[in-house]
C-alpha positions as CSV (number, residue, x, y, z in Angstrom):
1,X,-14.5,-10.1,8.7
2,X,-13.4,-8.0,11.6
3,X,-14.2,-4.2,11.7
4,X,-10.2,-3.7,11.4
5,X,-10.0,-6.2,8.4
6,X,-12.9,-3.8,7.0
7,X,-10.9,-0.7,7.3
8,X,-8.0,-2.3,5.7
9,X,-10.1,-3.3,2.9
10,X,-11.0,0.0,2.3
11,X,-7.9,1.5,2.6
12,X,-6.7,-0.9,0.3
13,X,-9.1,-0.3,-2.4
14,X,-7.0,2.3,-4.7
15,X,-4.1,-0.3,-5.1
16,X,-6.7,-3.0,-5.9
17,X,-6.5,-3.8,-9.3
18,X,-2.5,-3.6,-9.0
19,X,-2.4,-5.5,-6.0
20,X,-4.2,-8.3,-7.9
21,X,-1.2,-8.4,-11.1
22,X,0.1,-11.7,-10.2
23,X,3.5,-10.8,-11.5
24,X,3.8,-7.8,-9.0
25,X,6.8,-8.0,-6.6
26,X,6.4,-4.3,-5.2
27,X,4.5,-1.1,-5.2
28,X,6.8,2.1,-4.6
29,X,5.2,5.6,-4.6
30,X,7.8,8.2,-6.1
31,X,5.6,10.8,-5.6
32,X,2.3,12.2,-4.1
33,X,0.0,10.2,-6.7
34,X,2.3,8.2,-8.5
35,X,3.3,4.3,-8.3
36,X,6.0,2.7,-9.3
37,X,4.7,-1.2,-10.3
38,X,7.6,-3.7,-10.5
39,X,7.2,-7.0,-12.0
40,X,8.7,-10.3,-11.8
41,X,10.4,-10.1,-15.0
42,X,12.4,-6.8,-14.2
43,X,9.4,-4.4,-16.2
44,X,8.5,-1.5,-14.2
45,X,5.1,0.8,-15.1
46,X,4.8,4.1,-13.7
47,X,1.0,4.8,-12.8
48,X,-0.4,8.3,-11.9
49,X,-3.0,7.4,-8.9
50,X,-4.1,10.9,-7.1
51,X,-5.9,8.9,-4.5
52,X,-2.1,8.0,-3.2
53,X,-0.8,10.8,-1.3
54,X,1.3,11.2,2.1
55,X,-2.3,11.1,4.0
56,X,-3.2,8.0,2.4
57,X,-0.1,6.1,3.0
58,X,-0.1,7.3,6.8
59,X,-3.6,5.9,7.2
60,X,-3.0,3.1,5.7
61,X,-0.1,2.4,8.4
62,X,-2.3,3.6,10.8
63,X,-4.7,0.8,9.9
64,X,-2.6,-1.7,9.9
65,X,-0.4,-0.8,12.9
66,X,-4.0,-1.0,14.7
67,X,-4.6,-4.4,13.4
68,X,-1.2,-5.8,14.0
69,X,-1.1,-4.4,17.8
70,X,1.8,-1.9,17.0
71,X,2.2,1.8,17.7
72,X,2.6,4.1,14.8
73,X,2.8,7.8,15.2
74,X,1.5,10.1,12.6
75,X,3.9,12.9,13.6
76,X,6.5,13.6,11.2
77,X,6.7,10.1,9.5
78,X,7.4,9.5,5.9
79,X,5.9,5.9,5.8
80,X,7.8,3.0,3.9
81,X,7.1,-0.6,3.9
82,X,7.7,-3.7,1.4
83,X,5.7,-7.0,1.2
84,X,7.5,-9.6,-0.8
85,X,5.9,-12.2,-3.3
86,X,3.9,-13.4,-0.3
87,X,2.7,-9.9,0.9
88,X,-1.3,-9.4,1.1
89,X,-3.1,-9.9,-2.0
90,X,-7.4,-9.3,-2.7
């Protein structure tokens, strides 16, 4: 494991356990510390995770911006991203 697949493991580690529902199609964050899980079947669950804020989600980007090569600036950026069915999974 490279030291940047390391950091993205880490970073990863409070969306774990949801990133692991096989039925997951996407993660939103609503708010500062609250996911929005939505499942193949059309069910959504809304899950109150504190560790998610705006900081977490811009180092998350951060990380993997590093490990892709690309240039992400922290400055004034309300991140957003969405992985389909064959997005990253633990």
């Amino acid at each position: 494991m490279s030291d940047n697949d390391a950091v993205i493991e880490a970073r990863l580690k409070p969306l774990a356990a949801y990133l692991r529902k096989g039925d997951l199609e996407e993660i939103n964050c609503n708010a500062p510390g609250e996911l929005v899980l939505q499942f193949a079947d059309g069910r959504k669950s809304y899950i109150q995770e504190p560790a998610v804020n705006k900081g977490y989600w811009l180092n998350l980007c951060l990380a993997l911006a590093n490990k892709g090569g690309a240039k992400f600036d922290l400055e004034g950026r309300t991140p957003s991203a969405r992985a389909g069915r064959h997005g990253w999974r633990p």
